[in-house]
CHARMM-style PDB file with segment names, atoms N, HN, CA, C and O in Angstrom:
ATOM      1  N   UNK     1     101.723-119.762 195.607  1.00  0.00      PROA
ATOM      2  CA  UNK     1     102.521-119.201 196.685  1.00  0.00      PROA
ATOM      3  C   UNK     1     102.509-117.674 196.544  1.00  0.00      PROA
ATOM      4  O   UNK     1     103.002-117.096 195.575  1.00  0.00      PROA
ATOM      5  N   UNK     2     101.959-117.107 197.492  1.00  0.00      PROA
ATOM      6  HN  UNK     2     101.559-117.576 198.279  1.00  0.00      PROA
ATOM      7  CA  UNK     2     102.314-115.441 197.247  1.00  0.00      PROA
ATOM      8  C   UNK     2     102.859-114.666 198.444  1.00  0.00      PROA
ATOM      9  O   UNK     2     103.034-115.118 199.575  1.00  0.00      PROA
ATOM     10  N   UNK     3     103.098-113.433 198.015  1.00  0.00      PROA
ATOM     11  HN  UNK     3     102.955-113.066 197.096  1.00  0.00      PROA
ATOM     12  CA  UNK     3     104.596-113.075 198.633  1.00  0.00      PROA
ATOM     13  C   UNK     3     104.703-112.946 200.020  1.00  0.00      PROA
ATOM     14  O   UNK     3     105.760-112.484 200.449  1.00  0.00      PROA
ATOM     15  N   UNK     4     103.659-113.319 200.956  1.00  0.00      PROA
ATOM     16  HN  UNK     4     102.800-113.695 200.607  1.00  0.00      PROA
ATOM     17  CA  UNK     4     103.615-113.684 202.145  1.00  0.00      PROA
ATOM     18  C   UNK     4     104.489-114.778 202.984  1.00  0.00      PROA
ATOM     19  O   UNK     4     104.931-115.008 204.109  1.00  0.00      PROA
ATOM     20  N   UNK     5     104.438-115.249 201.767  1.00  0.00      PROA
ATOM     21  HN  UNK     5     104.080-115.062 200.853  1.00  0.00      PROA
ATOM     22  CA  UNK     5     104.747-117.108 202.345  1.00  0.00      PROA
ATOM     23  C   UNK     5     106.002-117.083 202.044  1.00  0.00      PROA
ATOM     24  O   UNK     5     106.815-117.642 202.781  1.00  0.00      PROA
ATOM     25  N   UNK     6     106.367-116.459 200.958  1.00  0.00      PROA
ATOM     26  HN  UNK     6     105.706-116.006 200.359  1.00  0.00      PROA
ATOM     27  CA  UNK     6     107.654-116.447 200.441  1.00  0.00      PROA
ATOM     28  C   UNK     6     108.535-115.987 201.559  1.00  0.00      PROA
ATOM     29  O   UNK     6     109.445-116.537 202.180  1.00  0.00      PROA
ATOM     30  N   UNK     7     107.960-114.765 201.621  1.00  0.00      PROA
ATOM     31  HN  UNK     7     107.222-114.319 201.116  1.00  0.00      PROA
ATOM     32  CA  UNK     7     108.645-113.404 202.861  1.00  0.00      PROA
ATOM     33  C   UNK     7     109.164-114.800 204.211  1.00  0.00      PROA
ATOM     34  O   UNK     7     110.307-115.212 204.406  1.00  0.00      PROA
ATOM     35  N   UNK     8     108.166-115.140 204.770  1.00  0.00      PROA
ATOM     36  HN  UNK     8     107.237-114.805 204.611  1.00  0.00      PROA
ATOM     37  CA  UNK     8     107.897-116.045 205.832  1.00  0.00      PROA
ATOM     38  C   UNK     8     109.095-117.088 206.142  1.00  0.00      PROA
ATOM     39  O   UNK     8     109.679-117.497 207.146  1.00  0.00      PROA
ATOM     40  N   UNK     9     109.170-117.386 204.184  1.00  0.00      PROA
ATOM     41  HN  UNK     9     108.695-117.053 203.369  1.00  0.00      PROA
ATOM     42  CA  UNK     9     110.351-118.631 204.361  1.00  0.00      PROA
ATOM     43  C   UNK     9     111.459-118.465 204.532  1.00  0.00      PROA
ATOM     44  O   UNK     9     112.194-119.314 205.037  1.00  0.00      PROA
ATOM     45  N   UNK    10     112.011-116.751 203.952  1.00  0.00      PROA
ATOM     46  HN  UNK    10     111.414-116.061 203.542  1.00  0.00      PROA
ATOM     47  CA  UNK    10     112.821-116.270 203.473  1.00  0.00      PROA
ATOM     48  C   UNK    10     113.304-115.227 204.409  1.00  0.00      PROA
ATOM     49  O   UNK    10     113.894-114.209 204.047  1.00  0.00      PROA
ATOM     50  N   UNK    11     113.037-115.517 205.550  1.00  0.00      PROA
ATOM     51  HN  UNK    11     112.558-116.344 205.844  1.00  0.00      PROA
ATOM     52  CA  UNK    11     112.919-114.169 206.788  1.00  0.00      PROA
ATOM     53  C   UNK    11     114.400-113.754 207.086  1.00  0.00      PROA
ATOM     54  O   UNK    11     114.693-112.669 207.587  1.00  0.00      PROA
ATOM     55  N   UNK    12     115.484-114.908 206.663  1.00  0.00      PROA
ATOM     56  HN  UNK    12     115.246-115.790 206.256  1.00  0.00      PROA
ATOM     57  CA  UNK    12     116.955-114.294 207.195  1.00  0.00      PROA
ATOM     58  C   UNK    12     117.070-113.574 206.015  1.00  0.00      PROA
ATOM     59  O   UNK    12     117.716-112.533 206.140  1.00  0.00      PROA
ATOM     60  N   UNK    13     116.634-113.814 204.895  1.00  0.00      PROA
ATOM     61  HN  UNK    13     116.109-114.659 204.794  1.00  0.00      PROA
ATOM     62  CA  UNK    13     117.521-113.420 203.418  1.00  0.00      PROA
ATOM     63  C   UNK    13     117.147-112.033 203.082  1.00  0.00      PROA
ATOM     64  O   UNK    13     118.085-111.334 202.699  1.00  0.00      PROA
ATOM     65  N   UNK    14     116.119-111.545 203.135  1.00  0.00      PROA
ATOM     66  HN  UNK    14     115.357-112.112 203.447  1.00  0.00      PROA
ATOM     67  CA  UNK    14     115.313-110.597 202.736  1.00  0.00      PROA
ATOM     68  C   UNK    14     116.227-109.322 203.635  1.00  0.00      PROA
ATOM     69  O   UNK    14     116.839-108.486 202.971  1.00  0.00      PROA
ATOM     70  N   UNK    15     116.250-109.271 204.875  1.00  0.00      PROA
ATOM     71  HN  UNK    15     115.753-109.951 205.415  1.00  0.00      PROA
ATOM     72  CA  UNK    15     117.454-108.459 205.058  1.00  0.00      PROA
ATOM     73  C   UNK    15     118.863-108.393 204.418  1.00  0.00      PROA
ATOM     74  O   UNK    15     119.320-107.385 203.878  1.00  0.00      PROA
ATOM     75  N   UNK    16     119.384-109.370 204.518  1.00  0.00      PROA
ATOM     76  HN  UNK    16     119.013-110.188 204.957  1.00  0.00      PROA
ATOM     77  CA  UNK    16     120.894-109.466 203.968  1.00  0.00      PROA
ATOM     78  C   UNK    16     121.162-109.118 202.796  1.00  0.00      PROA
ATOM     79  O   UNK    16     122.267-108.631 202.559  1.00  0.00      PROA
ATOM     80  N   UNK    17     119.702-109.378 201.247  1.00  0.00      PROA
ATOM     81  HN  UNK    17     118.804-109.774 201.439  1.00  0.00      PROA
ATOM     82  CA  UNK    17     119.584-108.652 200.529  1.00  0.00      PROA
ATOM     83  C   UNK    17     119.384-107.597 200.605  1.00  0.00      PROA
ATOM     84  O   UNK    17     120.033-106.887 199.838  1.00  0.00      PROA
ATOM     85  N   UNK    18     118.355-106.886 201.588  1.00  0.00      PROA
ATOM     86  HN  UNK    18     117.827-107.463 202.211  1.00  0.00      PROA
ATOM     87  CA  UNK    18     118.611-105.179 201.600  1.00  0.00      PROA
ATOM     88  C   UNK    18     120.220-105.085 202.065  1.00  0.00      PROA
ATOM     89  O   UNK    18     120.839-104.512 201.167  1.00  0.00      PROA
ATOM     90  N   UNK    19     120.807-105.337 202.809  1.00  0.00      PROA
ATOM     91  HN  UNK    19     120.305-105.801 203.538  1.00  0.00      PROA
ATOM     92  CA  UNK    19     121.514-104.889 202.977  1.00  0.00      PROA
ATOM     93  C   UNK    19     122.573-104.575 202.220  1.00  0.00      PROA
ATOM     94  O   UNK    19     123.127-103.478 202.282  1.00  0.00      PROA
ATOM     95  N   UNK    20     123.041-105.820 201.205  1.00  0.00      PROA
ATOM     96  HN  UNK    20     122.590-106.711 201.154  1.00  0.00      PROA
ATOM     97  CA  UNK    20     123.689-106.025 200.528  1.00  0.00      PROA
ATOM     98  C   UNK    20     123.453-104.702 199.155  1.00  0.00      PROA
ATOM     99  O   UNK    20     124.370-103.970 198.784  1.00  0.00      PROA
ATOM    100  N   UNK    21     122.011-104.662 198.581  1.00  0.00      PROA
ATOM    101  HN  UNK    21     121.266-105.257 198.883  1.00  0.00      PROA
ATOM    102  CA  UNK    21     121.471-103.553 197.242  1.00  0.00      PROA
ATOM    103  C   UNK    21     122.363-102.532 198.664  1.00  0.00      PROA
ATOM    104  O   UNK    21     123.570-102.413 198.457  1.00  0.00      PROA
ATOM    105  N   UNK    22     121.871-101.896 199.903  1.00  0.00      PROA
ATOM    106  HN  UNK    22     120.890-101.992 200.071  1.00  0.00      PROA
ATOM    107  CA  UNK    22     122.376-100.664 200.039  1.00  0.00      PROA
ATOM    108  C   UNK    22     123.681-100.527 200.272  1.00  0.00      PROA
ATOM    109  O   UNK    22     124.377 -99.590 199.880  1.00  0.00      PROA
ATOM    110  N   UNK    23     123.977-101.310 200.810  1.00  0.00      PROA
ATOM    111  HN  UNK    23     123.413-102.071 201.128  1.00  0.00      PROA
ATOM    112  CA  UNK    23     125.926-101.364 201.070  1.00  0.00      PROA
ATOM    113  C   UNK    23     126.818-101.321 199.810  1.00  0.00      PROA
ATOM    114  O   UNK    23     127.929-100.793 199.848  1.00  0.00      PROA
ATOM    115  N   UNK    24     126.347-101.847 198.766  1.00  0.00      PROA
ATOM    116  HN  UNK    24     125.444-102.276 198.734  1.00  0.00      PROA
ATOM    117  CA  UNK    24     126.588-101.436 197.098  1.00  0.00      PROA
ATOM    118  C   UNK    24     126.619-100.005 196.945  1.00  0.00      PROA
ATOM    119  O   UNK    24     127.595 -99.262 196.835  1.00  0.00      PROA
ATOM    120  N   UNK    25     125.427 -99.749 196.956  1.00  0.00      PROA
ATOM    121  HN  UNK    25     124.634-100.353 197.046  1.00  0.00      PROA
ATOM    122  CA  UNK    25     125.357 -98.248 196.484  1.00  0.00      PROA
ATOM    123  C   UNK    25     125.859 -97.166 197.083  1.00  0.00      PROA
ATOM    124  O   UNK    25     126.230 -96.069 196.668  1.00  0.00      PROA
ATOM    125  N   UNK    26     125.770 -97.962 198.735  1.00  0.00      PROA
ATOM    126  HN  UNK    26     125.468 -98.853 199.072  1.00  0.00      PROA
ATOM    127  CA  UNK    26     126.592 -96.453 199.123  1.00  0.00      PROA
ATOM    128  C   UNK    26     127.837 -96.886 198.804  1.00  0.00      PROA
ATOM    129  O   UNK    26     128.396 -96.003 198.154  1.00  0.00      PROA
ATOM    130  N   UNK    27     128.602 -97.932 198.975  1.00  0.00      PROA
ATOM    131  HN  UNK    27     128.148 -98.649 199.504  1.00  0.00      PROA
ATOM    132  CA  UNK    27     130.433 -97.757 198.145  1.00  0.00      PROA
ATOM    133  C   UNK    27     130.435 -96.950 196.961  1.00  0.00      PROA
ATOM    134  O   UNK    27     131.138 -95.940 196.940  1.00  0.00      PROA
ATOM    135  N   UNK    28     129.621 -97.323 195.815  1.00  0.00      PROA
ATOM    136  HN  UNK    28     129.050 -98.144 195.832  1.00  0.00      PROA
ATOM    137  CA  UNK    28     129.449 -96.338 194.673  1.00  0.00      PROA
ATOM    138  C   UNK    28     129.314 -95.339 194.744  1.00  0.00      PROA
ATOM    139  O   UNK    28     130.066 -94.694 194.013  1.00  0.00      PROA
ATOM    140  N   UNK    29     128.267 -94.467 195.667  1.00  0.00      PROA
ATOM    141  HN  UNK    29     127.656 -94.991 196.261  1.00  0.00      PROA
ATOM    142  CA  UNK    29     128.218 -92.934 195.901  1.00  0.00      PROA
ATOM    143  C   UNK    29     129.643 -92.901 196.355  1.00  0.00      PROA
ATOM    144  O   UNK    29     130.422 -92.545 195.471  1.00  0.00      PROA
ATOM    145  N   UNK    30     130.303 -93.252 197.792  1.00  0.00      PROA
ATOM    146  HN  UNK    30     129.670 -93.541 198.511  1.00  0.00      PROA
ATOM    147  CA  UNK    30     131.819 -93.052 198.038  1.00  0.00      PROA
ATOM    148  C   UNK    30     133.174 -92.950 196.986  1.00  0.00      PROA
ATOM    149  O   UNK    30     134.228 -92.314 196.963  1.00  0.00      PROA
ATOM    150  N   UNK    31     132.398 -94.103 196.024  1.00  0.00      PROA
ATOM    151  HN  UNK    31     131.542 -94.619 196.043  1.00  0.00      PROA
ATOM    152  CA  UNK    31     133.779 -93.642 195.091  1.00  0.00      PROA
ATOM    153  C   UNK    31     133.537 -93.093 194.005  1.00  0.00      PROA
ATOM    154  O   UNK    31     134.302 -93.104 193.041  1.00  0.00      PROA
ATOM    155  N   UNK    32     132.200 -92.433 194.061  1.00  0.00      PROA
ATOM    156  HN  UNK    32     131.578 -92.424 194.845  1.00  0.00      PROA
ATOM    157  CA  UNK    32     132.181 -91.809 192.931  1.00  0.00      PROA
ATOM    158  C   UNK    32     132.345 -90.652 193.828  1.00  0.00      PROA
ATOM    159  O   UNK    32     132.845 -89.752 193.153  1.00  0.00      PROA
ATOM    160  N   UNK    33     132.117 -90.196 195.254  1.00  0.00      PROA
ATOM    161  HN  UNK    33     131.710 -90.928 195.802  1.00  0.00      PROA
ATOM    162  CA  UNK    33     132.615 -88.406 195.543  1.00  0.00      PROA
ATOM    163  C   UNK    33     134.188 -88.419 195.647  1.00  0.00      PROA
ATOM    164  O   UNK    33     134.854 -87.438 195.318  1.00  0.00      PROA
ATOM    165  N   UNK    34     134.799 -89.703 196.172  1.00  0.00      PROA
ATOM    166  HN  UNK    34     134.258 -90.501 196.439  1.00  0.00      PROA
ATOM    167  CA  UNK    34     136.243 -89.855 195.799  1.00  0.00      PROA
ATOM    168  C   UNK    34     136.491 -89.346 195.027  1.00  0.00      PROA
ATOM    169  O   UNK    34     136.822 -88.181 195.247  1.00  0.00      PROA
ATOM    170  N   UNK    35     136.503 -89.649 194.149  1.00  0.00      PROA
ATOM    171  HN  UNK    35     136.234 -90.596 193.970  1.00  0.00      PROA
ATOM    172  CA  UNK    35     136.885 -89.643 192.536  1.00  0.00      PROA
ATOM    173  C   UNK    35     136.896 -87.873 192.140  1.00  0.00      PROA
ATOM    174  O   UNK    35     137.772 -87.239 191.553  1.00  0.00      PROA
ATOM    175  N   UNK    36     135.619 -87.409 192.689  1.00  0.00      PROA
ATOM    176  HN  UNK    36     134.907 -87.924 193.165  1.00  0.00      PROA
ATOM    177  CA  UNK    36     135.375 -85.574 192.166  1.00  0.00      PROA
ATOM    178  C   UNK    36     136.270 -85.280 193.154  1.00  0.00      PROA
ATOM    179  O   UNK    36     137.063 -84.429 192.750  1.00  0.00      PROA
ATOM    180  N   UNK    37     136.476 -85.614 194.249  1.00  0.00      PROA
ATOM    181  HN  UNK    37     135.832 -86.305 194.577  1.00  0.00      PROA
ATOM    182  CA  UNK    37     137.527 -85.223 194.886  1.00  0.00      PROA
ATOM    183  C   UNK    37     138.858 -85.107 194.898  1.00  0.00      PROA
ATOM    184  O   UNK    37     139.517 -84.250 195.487  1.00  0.00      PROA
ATOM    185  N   UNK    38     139.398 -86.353 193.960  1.00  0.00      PROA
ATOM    186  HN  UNK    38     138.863 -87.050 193.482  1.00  0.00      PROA
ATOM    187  CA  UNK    38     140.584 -86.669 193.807  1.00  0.00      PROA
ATOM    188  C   UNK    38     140.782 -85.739 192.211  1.00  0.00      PROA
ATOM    189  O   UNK    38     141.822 -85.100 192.049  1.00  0.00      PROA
ATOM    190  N   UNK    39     139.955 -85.747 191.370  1.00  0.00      PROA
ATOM    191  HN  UNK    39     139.110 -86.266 191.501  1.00  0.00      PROA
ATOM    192  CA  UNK    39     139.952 -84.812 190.381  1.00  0.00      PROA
ATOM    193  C   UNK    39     139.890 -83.006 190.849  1.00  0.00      PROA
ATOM    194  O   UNK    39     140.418 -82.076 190.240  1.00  0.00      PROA
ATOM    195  N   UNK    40     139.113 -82.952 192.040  1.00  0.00      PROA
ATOM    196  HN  UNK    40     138.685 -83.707 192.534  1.00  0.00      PROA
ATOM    197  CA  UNK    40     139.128 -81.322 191.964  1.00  0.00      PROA
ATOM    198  C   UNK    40     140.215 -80.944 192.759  1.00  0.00      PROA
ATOM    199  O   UNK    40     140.425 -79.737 192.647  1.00  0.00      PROA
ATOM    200  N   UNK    41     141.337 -81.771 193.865  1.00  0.00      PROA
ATOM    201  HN  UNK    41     141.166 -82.752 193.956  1.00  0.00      PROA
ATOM    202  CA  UNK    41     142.255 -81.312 194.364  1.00  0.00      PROA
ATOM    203  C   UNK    41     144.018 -81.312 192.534  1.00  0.00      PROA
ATOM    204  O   UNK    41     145.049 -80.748 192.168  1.00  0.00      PROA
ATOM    205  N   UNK    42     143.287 -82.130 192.273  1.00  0.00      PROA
ATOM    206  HN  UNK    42     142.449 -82.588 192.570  1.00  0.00      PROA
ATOM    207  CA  UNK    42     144.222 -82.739 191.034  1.00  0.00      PROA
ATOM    208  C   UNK    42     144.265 -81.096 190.471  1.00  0.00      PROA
ATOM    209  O   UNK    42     145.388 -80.599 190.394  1.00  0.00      PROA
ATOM    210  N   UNK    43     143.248 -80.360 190.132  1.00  0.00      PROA
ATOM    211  HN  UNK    43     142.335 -80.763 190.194  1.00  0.00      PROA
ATOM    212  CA  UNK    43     142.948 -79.157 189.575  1.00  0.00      PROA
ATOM    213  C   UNK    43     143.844 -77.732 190.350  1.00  0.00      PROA
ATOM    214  O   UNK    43     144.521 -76.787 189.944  1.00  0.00      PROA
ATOM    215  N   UNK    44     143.517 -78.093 191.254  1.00  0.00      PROA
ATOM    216  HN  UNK    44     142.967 -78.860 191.583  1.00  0.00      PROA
ATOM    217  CA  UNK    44     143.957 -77.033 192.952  1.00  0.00      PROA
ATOM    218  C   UNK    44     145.412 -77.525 192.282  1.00  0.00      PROA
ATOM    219  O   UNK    44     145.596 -77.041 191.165  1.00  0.00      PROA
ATOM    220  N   UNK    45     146.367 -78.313 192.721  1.00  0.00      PROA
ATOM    221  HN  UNK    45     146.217 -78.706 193.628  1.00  0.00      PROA
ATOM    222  CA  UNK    45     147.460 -78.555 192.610  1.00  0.00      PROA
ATOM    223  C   UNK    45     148.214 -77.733 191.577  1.00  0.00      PROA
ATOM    224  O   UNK    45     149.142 -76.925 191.616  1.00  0.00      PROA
ATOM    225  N   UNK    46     147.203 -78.427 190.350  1.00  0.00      PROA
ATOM    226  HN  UNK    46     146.449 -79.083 190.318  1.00  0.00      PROA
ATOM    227  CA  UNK    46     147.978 -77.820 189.011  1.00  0.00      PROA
ATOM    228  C   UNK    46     148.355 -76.045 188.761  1.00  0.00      PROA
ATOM    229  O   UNK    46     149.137 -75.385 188.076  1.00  0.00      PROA
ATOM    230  N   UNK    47     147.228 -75.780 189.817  1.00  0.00      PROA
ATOM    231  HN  UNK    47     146.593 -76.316 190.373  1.00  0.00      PROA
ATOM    232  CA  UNK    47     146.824 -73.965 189.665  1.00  0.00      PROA
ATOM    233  C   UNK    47     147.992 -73.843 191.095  1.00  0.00      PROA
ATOM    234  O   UNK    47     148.716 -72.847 191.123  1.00  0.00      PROA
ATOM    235  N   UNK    48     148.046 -74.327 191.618  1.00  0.00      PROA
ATOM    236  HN  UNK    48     147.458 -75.135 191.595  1.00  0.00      PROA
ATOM    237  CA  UNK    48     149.326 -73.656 192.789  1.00  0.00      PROA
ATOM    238  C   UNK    48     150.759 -74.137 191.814  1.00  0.00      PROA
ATOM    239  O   UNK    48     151.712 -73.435 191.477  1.00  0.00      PROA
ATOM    240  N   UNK    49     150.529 -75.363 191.571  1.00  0.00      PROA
ATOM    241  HN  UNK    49     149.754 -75.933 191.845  1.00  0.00      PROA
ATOM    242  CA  UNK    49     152.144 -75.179 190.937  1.00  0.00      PROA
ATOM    243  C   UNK    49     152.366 -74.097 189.619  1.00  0.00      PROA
ATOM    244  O   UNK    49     153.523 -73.789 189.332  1.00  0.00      PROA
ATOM    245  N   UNK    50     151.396 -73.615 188.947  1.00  0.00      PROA
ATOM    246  HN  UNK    50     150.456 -73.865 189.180  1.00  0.00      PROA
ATOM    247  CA  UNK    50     151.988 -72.456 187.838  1.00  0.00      PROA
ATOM    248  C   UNK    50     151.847 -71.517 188.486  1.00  0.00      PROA
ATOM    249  O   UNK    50     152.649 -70.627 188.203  1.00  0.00      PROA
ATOM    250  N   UNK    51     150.793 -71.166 189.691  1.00  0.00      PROA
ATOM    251  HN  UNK    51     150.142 -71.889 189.921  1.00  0.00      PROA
ATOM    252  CA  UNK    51     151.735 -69.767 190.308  1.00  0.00      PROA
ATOM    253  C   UNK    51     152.886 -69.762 190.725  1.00  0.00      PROA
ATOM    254  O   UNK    51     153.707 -68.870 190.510  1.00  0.00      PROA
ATOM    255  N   UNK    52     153.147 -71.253 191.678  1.00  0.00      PROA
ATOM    256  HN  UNK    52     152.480 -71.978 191.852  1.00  0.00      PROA
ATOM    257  CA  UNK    52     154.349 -71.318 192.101  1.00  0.00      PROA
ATOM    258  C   UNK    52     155.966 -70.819 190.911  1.00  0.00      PROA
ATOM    259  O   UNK    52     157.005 -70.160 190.874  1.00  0.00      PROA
ATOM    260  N   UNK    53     155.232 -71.589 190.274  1.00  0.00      PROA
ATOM    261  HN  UNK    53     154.388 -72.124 190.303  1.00  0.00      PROA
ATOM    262  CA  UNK    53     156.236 -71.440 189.100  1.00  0.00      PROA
ATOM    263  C   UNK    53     156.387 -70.021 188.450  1.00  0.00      PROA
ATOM    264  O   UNK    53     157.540 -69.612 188.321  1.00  0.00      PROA
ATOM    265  N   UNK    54     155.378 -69.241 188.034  1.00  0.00      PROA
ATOM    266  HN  UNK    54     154.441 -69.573 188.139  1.00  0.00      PROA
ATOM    267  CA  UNK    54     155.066 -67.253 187.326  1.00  0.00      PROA
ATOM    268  C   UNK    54     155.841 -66.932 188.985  1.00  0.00      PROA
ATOM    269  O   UNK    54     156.411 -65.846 188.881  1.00  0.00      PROA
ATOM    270  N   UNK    55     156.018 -67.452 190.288  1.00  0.00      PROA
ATOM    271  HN  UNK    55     155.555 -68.335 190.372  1.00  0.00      PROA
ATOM    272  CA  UNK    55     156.657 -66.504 191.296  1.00  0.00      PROA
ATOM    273  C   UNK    55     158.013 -66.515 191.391  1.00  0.00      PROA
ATOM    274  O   UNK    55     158.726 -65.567 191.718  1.00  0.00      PROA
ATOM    275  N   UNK    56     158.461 -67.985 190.997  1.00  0.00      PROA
ATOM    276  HN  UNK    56     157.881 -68.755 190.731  1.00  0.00      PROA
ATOM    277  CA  UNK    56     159.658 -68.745 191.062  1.00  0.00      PROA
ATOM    278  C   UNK    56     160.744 -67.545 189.691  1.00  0.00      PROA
ATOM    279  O   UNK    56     161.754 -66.848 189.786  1.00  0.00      PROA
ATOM    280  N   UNK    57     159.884 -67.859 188.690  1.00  0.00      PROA
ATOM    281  HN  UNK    57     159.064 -68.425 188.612  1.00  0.00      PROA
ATOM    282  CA  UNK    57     160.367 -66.723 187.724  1.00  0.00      PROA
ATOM    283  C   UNK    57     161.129 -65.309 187.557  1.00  0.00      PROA
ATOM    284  O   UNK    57     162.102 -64.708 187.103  1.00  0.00      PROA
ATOM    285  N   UNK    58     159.732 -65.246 188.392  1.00  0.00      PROA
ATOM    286  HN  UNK    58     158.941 -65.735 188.760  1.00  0.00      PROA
ATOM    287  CA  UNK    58     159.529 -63.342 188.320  1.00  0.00      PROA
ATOM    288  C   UNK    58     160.863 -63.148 189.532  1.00  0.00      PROA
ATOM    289  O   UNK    58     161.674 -62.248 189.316  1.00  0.00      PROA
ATOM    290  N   UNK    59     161.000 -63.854 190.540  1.00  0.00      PROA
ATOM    291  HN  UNK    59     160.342 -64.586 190.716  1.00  0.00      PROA
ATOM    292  CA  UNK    59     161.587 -63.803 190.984  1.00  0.00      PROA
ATOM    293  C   UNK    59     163.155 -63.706 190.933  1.00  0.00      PROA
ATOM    294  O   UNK    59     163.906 -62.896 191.477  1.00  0.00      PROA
ATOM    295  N   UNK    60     163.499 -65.090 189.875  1.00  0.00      PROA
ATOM    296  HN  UNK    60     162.889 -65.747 189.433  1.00  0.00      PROA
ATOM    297  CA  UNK    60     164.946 -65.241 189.161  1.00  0.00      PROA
ATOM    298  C   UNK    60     165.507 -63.809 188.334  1.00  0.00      PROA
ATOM    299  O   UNK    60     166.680 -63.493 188.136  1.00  0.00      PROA
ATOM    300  N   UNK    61     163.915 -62.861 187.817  1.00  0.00      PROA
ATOM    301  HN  UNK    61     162.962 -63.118 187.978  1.00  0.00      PROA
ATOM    302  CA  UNK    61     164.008 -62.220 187.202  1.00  0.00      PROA
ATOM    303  C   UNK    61     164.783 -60.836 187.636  1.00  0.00      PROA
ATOM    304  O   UNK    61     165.692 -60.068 187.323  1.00  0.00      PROA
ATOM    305  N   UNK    62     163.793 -61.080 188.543  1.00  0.00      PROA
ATOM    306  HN  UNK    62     163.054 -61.703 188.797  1.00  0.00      PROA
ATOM    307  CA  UNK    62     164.226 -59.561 189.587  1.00  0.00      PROA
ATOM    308  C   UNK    62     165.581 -60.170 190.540  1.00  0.00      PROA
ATOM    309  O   UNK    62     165.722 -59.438 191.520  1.00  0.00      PROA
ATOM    310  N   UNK    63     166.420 -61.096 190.520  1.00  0.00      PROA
ATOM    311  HN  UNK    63     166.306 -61.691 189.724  1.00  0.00      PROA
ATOM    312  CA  UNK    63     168.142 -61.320 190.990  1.00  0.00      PROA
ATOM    313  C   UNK    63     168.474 -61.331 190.208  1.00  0.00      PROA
ATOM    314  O   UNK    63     169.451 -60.595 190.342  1.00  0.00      PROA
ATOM    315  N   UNK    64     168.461 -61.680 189.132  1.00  0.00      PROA
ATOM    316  HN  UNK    64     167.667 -62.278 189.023  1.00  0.00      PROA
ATOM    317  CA  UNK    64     169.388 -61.327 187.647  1.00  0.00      PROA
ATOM    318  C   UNK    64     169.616 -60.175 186.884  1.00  0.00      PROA
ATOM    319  O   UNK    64     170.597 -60.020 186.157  1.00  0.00      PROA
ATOM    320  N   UNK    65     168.694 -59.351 187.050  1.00  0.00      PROA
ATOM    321  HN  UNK    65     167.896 -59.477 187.641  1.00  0.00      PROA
ATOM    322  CA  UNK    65     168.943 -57.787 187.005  1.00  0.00      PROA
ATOM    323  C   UNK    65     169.606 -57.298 187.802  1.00  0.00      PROA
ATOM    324  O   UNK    65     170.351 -56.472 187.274  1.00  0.00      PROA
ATOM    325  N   UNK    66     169.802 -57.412 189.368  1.00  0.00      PROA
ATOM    326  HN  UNK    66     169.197 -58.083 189.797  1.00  0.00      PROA
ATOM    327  CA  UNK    66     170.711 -56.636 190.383  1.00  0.00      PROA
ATOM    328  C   UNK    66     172.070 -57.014 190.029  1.00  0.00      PROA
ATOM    329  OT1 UNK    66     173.022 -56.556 190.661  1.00  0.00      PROA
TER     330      UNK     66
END
């Protein structure tokens, strides 16, 4: 039997398997840019809340002197 015949017998499957290998991989690419995404806003956050916080300060600083 060679892969002609196979193909021939197999004519619904052979799509549904491609489809299936690519519909895999692209979820994986998706949650793997998720993921850098959800890590590089995670980063952003952390850097606005300690300015927030050095303004919050400086601030208390400069009403507690007046």
């Amino acid at each position: 039997m060679n892969l002609a015949d196979l193909l021939k017998k197999n004519i619904v499957m052979v799509p549904v398997v491609a489809s299936v290998l690519v519909g895999t991989f692209t979820g994986v690419k998706y949650i793997v840019n998720l993921t850098d995404t959800i890590n590089g806003n995670r980063a952003e956050i952390e850097k606005i809340k300690t300015v927030d916080l050095v303004n919050i300060q400086r601030d208390m600083a400069v009403l507690t002197e007046k």
